[in-house]
N, CA, C and O atoms as a Tripos MOL2 file, in Angstrom:
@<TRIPOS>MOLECULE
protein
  300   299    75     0     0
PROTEIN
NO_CHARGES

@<TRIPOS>ATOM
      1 N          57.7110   47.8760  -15.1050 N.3       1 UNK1
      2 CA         57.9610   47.3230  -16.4200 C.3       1 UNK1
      3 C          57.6040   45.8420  -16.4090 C.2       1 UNK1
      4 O          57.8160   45.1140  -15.4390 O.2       1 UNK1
      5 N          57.0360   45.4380  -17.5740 N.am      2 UNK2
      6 CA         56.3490   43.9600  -17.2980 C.3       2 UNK2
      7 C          57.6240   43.4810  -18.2160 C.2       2 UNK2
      8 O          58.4010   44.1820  -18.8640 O.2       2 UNK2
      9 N          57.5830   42.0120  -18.0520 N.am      3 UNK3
     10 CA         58.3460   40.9640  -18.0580 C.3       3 UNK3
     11 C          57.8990   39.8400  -18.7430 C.2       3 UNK3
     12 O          56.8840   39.2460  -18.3780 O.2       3 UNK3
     13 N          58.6950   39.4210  -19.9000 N.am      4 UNK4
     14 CA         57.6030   38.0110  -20.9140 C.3       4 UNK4
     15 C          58.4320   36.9140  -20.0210 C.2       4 UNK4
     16 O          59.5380   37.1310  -19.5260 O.2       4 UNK4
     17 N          57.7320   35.7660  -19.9180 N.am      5 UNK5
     18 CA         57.5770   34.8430  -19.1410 C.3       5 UNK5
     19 C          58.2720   33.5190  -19.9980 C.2       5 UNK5
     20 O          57.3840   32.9940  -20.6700 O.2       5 UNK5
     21 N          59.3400   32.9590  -20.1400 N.am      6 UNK6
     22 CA         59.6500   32.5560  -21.0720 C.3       6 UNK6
     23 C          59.6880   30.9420  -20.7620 C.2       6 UNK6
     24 O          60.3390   30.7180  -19.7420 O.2       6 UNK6
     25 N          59.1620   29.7800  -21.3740 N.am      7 UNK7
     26 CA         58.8230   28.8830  -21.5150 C.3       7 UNK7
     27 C          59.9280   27.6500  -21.7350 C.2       7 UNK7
     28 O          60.4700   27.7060  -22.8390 O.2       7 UNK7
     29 N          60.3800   26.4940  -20.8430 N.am      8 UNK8
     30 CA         61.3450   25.8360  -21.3070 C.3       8 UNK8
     31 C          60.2070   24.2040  -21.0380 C.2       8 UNK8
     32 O          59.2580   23.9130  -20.3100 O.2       8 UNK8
     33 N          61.0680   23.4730  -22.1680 N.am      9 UNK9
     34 CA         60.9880   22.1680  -22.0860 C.3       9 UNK9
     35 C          61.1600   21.7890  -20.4940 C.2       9 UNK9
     36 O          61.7570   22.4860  -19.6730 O.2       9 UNK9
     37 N          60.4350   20.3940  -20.2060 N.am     10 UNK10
     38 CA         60.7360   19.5470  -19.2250 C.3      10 UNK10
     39 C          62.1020   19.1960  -19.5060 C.2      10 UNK10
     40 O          62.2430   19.1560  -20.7290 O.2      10 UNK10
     41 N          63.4060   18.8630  -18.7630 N.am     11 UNK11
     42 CA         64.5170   18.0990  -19.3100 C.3      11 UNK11
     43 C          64.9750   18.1780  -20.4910 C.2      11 UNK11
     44 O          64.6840   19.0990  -21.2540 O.2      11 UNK11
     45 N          65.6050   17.3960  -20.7270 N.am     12 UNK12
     46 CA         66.5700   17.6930  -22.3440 C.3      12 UNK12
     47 C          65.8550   17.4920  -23.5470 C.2      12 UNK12
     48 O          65.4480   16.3330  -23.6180 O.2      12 UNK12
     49 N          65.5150   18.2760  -24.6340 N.am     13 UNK13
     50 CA         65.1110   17.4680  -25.7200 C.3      13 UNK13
     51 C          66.0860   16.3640  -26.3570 C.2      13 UNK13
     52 O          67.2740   16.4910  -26.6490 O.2      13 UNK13
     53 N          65.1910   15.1640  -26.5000 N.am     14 UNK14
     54 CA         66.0860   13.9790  -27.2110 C.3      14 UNK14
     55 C          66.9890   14.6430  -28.5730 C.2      14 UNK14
     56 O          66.5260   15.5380  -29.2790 O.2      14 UNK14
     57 N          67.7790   14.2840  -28.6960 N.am     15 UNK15
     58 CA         69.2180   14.3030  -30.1290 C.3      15 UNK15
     59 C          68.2250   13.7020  -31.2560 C.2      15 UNK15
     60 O          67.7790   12.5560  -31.1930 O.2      15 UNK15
     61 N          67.9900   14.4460  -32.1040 N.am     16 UNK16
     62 CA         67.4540   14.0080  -33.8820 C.3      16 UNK16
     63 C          69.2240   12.8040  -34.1240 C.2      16 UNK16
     64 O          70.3780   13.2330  -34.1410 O.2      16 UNK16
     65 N          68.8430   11.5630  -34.2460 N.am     17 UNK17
     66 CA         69.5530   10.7870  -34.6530 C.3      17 UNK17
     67 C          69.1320    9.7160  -35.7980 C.2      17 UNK17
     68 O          69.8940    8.9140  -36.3390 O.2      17 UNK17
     69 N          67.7380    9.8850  -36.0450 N.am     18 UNK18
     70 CA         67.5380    9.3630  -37.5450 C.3      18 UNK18
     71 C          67.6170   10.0840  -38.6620 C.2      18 UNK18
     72 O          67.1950   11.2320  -38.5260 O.2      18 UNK18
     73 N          68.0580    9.7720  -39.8380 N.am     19 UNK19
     74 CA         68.6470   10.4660  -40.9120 C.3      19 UNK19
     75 C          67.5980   10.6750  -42.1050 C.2      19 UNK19
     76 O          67.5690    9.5040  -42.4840 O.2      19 UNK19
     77 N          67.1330   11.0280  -42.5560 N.am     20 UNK20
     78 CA         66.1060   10.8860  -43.6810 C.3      20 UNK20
     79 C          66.6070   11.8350  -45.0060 C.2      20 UNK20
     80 O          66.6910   13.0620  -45.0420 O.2      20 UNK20
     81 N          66.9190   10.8260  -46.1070 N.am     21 UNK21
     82 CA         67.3610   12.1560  -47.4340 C.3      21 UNK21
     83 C          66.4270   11.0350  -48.4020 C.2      21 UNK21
     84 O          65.9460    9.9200  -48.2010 O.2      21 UNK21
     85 N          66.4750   12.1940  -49.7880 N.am     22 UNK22
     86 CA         65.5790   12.2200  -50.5160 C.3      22 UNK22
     87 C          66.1340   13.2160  -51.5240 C.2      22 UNK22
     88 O          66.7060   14.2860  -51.3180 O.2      22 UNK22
     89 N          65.7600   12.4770  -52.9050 N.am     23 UNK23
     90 CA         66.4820   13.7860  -54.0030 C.3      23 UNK23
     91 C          65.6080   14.1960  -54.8440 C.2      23 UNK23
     92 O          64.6000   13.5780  -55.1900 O.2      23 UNK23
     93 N          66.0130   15.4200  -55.2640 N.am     24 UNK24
     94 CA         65.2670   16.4670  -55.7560 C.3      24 UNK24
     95 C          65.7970   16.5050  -57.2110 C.2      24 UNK24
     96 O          66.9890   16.3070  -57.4480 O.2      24 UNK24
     97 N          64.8390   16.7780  -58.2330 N.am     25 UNK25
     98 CA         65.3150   17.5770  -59.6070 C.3      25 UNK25
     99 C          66.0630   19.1140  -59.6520 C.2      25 UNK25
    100 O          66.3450   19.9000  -58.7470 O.2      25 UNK25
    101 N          66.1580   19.1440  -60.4070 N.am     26 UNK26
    102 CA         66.9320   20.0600  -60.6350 C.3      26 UNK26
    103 C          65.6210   21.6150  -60.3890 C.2      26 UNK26
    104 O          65.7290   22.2620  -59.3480 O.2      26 UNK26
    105 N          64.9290   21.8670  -61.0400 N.am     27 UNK27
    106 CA         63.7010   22.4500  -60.8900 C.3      27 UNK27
    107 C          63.2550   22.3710  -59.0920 C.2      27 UNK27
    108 O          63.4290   23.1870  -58.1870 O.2      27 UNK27
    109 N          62.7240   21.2250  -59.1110 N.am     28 UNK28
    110 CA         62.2250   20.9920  -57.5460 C.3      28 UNK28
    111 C          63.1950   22.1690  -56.4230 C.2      28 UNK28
    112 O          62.7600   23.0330  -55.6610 O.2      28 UNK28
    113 N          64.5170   21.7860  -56.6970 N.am     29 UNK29
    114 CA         65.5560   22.5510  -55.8800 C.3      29 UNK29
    115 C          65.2360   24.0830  -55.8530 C.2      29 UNK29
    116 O          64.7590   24.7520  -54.9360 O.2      29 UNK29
    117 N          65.7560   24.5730  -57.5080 N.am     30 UNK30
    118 CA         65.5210   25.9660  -57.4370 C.3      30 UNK30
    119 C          64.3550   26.4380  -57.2700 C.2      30 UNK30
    120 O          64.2640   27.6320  -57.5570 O.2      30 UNK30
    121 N          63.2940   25.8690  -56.8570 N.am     31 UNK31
    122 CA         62.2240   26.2050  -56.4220 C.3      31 UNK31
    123 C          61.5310   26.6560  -54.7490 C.2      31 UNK31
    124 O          60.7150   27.4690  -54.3130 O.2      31 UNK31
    125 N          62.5240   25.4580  -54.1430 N.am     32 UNK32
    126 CA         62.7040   25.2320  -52.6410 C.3      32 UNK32
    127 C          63.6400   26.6490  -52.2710 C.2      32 UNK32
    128 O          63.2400   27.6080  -51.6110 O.2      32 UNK32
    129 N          64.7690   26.5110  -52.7920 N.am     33 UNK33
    130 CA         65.8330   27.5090  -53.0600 C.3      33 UNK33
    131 C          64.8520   29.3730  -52.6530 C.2      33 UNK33
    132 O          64.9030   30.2450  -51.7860 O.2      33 UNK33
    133 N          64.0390   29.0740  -54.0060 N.am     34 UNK34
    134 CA         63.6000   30.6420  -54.4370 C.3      34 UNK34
    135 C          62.3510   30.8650  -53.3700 C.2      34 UNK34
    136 O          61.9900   31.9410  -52.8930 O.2      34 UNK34
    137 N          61.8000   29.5700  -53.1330 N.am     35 UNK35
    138 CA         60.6000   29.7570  -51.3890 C.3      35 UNK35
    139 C          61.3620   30.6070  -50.4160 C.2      35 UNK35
    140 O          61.1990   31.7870  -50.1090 O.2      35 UNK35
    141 N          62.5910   29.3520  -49.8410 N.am     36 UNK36
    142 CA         63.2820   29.8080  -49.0130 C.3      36 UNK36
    143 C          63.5540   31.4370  -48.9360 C.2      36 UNK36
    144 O          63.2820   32.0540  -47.9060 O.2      36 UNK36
    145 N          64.0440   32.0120  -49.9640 N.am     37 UNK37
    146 CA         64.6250   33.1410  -49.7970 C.3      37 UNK37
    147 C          64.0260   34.2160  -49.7390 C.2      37 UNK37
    148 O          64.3660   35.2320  -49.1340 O.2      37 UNK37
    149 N          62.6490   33.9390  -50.6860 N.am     38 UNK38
    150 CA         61.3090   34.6170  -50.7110 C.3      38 UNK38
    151 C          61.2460   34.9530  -49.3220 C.2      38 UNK38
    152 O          61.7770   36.0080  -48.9760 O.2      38 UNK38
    153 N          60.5890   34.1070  -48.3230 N.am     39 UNK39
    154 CA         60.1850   34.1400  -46.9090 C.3      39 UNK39
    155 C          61.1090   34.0120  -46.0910 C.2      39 UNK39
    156 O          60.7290   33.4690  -45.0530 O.2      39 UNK39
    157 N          62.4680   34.3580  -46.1220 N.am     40 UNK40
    158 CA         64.0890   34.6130  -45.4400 C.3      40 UNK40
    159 C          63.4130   33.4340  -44.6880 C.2      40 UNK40
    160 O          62.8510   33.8320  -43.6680 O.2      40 UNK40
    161 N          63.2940   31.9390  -44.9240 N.am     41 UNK41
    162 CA         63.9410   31.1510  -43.8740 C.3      41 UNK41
    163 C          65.1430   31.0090  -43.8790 C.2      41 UNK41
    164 O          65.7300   31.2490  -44.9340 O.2      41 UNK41
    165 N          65.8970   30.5800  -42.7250 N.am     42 UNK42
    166 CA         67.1810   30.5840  -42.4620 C.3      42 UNK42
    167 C          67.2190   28.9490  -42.5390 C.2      42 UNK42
    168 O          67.8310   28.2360  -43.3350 O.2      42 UNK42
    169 N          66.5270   28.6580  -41.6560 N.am     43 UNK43
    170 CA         66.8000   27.2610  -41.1930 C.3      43 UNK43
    171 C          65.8530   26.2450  -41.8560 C.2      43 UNK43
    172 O          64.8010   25.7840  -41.4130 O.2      43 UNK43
    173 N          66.4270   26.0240  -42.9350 N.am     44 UNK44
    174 CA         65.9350   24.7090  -43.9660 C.3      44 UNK44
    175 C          65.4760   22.9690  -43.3620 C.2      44 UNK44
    176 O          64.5750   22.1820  -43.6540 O.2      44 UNK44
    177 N          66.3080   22.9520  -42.6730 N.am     45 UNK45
    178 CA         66.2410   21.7750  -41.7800 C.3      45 UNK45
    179 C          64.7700   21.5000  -41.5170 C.2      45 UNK45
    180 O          63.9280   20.6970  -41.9190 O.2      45 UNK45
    181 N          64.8490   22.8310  -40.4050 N.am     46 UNK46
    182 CA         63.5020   22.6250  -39.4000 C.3      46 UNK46
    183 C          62.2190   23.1120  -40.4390 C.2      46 UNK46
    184 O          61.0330   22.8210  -40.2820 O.2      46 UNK46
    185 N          62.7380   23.8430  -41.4170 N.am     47 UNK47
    186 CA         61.1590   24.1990  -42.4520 C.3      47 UNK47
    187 C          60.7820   22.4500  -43.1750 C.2      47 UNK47
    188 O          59.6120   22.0680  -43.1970 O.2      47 UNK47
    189 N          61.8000   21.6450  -43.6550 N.am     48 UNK48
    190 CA         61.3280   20.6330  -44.1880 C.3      48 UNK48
    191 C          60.5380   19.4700  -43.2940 C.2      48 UNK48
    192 O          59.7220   18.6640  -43.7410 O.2      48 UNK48
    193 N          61.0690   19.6100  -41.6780 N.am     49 UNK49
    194 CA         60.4290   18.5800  -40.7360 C.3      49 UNK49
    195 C          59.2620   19.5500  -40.3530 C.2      49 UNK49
    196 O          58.1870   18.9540  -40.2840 O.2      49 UNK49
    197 N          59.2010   20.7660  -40.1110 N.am     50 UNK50
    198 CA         57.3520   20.7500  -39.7990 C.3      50 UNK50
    199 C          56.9920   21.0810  -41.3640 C.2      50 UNK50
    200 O          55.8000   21.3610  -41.2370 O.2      50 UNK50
    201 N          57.2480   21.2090  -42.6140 N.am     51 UNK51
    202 CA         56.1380   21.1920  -43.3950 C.3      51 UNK51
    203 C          55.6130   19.6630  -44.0410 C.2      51 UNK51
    204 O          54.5750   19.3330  -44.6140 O.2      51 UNK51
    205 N          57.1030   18.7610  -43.5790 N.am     52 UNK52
    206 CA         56.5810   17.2680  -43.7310 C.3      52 UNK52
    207 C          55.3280   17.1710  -42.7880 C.2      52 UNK52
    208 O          54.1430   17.1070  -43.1130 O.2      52 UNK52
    209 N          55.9160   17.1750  -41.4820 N.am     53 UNK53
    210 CA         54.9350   16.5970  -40.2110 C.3      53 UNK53
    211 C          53.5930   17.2180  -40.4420 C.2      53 UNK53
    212 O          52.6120   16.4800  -40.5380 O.2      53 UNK53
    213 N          53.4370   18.8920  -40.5680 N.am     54 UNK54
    214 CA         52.5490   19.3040  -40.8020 C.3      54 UNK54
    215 C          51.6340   18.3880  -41.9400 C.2      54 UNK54
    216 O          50.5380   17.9180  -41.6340 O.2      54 UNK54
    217 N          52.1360   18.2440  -43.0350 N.am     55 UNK55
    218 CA         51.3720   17.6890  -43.9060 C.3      55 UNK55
    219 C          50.6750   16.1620  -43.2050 C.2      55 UNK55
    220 O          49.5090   16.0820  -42.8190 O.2      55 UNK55
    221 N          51.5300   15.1980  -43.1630 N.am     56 UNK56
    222 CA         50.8570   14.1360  -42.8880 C.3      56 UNK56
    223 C          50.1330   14.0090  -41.1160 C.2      56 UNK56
    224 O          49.9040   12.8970  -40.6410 O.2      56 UNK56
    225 N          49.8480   15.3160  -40.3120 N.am     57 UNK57
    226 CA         49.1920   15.2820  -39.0540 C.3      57 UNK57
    227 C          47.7020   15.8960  -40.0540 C.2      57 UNK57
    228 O          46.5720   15.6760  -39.6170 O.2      57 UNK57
    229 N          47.8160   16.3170  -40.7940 N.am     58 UNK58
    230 CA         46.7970   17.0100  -41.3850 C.3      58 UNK58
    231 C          45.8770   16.0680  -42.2650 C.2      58 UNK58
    232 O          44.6570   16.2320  -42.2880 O.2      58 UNK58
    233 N          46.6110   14.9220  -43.0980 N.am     59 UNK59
    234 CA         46.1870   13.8940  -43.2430 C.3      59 UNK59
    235 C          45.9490   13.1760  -42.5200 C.2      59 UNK59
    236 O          45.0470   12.5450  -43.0720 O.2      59 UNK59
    237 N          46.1280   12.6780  -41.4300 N.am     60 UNK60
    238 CA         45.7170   11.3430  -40.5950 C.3      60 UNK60
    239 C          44.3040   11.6930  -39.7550 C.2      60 UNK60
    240 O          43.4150   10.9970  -39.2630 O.2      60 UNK60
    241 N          44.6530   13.6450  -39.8850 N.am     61 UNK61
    242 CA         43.2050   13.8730  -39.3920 C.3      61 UNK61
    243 C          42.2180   13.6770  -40.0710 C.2      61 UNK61
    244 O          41.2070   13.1590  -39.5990 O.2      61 UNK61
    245 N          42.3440   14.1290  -41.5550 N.am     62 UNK62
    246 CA         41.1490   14.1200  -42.3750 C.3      62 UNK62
    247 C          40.8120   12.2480  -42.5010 C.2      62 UNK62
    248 O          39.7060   11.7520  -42.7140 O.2      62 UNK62
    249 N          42.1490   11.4780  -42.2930 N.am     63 UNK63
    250 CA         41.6250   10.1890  -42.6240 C.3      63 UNK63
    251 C          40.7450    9.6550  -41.0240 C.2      63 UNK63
    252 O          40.0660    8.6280  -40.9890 O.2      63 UNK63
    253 N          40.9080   10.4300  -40.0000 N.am     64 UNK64
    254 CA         40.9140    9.6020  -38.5570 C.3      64 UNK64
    255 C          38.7050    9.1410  -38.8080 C.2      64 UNK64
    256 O          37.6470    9.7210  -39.0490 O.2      64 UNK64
    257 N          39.1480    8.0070  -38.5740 N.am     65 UNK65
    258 CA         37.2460    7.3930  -38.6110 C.3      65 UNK65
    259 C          36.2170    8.3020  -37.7520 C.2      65 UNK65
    260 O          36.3810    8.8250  -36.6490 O.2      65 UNK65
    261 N          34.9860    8.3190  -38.7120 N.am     66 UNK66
    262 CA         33.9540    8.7650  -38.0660 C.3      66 UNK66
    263 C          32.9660    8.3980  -37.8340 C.2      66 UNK66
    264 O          32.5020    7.6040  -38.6530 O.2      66 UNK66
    265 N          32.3400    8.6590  -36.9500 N.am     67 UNK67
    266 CA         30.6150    7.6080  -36.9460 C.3      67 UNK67
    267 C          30.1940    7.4100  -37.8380 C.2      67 UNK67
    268 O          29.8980    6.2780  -38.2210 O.2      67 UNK67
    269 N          29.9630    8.8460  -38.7060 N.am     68 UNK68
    270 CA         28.6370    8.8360  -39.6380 C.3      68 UNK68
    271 C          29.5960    9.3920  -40.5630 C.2      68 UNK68
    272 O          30.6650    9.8510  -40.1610 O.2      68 UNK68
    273 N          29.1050    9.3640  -42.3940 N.am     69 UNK69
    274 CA         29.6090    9.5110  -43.4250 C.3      69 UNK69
    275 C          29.5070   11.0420  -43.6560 C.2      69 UNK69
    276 O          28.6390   11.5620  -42.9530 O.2      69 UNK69
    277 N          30.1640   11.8640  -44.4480 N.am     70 UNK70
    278 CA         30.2850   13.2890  -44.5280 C.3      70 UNK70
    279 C          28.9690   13.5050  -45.4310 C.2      70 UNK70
    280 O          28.4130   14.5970  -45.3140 O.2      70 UNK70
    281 N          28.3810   12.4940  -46.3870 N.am     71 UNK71
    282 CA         26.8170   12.8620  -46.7540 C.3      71 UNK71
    283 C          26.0210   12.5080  -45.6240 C.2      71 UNK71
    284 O          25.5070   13.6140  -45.4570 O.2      71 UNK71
    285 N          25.5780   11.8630  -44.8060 N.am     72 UNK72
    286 CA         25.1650   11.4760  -43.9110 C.3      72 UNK72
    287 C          24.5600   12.9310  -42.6040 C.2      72 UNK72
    288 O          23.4590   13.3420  -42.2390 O.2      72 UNK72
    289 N          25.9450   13.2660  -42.2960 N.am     73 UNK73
    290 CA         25.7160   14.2160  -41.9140 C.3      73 UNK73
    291 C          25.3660   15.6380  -42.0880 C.2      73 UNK73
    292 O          25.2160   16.5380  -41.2620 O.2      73 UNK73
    293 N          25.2610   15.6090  -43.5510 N.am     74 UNK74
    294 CA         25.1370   16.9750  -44.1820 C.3      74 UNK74
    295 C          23.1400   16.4940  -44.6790 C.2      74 UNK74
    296 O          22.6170   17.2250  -45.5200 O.2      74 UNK74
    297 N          22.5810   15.7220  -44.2880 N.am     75 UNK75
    298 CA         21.4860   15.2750  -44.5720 C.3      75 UNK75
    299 C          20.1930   16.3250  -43.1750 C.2      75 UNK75
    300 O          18.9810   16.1140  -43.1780 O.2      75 UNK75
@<TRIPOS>BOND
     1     1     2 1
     2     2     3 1
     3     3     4 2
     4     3     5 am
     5     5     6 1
     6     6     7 1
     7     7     8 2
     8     7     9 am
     9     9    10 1
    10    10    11 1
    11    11    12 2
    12    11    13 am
    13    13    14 1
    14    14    15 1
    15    15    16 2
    16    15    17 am
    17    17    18 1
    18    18    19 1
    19    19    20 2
    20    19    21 am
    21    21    22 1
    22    22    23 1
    23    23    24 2
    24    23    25 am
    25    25    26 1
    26    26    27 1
    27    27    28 2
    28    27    29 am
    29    29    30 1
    30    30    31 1
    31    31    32 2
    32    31    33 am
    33    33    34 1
    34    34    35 1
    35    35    36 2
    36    35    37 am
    37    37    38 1
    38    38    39 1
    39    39    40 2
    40    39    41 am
    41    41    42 1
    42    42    43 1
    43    43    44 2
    44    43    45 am
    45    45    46 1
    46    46    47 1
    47    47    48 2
    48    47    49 am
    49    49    50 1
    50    50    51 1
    51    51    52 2
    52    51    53 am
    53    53    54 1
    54    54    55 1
    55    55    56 2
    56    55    57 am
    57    57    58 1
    58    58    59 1
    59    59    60 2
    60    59    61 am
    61    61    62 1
    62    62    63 1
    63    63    64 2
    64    63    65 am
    65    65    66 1
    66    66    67 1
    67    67    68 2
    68    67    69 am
    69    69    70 1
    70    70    71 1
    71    71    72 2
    72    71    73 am
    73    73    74 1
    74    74    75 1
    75    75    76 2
    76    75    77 am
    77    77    78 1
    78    78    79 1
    79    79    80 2
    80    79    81 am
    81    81    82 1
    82    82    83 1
    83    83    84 2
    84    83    85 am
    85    85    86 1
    86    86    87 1
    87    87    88 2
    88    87    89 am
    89    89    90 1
    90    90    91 1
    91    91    92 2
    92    91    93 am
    93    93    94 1
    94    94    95 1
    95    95    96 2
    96    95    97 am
    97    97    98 1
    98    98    99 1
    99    99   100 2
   100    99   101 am
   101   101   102 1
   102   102   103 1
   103   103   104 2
   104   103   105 am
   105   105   106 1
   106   106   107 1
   107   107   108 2
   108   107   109 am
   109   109   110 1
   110   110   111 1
   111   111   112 2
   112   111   113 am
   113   113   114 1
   114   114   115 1
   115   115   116 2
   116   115   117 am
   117   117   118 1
   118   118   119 1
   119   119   120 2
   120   119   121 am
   121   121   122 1
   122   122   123 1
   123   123   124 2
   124   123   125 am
   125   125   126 1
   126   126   127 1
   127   127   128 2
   128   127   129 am
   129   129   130 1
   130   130   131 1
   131   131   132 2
   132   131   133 am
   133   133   134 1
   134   134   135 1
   135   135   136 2
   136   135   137 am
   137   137   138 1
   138   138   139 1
   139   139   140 2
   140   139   141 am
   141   141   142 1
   142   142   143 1
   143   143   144 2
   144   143   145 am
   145   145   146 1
   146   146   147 1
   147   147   148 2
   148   147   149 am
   149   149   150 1
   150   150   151 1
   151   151   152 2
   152   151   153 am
   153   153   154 1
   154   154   155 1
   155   155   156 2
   156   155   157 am
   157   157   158 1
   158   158   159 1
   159   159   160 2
   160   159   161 am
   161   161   162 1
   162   162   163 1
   163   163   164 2
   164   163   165 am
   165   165   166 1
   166   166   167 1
   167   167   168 2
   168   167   169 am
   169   169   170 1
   170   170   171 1
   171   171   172 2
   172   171   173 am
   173   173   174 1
   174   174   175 1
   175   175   176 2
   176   175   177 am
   177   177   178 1
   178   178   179 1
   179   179   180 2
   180   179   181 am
   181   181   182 1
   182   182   183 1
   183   183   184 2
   184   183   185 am
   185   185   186 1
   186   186   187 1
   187   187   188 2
   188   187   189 am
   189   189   190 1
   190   190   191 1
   191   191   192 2
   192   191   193 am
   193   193   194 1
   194   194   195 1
   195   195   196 2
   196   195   197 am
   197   197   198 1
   198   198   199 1
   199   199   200 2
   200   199   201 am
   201   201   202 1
   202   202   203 1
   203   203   204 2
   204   203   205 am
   205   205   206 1
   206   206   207 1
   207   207   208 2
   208   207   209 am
   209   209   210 1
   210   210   211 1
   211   211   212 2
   212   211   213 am
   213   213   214 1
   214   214   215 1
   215   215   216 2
   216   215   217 am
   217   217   218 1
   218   218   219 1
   219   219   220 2
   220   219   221 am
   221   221   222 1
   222   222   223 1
   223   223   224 2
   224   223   225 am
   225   225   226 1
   226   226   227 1
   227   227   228 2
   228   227   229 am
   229   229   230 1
   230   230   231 1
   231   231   232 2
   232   231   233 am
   233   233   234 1
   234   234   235 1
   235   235   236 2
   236   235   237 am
   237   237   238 1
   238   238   239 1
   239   239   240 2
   240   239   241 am
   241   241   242 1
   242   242   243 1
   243   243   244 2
   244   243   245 am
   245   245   246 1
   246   246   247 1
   247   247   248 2
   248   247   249 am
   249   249   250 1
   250   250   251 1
   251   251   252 2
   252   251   253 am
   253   253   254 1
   254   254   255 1
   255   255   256 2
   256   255   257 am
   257   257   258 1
   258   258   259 1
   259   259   260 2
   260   259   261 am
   261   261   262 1
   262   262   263 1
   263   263   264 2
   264   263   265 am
   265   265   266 1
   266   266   267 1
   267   267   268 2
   268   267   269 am
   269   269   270 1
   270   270   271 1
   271   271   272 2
   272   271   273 am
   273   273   274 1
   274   274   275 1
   275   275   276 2
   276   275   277 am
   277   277   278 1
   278   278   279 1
   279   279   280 2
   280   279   281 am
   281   281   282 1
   282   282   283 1
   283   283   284 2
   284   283   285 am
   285   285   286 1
   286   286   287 1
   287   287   288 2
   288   287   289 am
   289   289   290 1
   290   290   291 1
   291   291   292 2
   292   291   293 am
   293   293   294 1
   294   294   295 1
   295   295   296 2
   296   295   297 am
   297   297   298 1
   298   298   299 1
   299   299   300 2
@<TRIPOS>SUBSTRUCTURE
     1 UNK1         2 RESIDUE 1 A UNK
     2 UNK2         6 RESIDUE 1 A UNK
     3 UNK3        10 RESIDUE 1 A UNK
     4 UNK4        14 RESIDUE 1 A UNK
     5 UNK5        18 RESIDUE 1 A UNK
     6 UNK6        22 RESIDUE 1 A UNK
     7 UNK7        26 RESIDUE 1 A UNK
     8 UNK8        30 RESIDUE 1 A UNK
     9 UNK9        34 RESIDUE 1 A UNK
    10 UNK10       38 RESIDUE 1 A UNK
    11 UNK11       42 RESIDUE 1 A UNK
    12 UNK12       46 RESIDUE 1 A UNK
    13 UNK13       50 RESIDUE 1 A UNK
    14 UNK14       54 RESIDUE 1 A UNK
    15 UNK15       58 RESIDUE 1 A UNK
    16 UNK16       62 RESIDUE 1 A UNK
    17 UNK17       66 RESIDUE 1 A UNK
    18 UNK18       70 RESIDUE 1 A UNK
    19 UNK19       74 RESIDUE 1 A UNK
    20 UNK20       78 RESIDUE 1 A UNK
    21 UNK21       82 RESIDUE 1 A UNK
    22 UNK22       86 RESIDUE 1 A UNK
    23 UNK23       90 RESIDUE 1 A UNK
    24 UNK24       94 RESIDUE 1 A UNK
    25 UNK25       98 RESIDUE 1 A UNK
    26 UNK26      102 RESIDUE 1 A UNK
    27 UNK27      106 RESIDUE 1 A UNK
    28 UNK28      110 RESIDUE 1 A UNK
    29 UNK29      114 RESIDUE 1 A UNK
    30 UNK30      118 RESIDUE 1 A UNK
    31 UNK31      122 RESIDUE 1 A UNK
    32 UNK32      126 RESIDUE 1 A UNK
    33 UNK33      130 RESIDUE 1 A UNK
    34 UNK34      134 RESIDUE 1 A UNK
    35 UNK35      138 RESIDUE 1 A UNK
    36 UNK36      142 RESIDUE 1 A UNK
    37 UNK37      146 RESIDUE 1 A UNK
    38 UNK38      150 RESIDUE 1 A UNK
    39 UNK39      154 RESIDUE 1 A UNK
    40 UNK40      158 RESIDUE 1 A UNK
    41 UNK41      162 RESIDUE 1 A UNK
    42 UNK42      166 RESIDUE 1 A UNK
    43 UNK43      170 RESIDUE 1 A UNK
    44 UNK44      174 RESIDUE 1 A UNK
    45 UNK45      178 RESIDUE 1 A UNK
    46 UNK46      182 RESIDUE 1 A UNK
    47 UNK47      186 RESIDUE 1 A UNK
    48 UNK48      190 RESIDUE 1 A UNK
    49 UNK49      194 RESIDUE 1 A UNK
    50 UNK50      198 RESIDUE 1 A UNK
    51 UNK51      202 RESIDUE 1 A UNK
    52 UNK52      206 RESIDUE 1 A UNK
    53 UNK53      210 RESIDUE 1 A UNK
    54 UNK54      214 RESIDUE 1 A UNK
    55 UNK55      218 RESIDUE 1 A UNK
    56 UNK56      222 RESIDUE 1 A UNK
    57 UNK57      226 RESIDUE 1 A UNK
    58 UNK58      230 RESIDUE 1 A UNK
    59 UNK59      234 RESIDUE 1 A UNK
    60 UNK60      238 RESIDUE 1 A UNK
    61 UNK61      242 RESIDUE 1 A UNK
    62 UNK62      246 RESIDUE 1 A UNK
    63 UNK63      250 RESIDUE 1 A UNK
    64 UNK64      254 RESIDUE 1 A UNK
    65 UNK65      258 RESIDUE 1 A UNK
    66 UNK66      262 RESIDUE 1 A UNK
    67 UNK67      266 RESIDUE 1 A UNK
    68 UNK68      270 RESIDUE 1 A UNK
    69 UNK69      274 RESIDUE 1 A UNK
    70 UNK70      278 RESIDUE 1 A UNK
    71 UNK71      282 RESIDUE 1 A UNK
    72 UNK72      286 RESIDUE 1 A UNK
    73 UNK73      290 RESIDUE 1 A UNK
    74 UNK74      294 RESIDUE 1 A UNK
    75 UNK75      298 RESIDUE 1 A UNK
């Protein structure tokens, strides 16, 4: 019988000790609300820090400098 191989961090992960809030409309909410439940996330927390992070790693890529210009290279 094979065996999954299960993966741990080096040492402890650091404690989340910075706080970040932000308010929502009334709409905005029941919207987040009706996602959530749609796609049974449980854990709201961790969906708002990777779909933040996600977003702006996704931006810094599209902004990160390039040699040549996107017409440039399509030449």
């Amino acid at each position: 019988m094979r065996t999954t191989k299960k993966y741990k961090l080096n040492g402890r992960p650091s404690p989340r000790t910075k706080k970040a809030e932000f308010m929502l409309s009334d709409e905005e909410y029941d919207v987040i609300n009706f996602y959530l439940k749609k796609y049974k996330i449980g854990n709201r927390s961790r969906w708002f820090r990777e779909t933040i992070i996600n977003h702006i790693l996704k931006n810094m890529d599209m902004d990160y400098p390039m040699l040549f210009e996107e017409n440039e290279m399509r030449r």
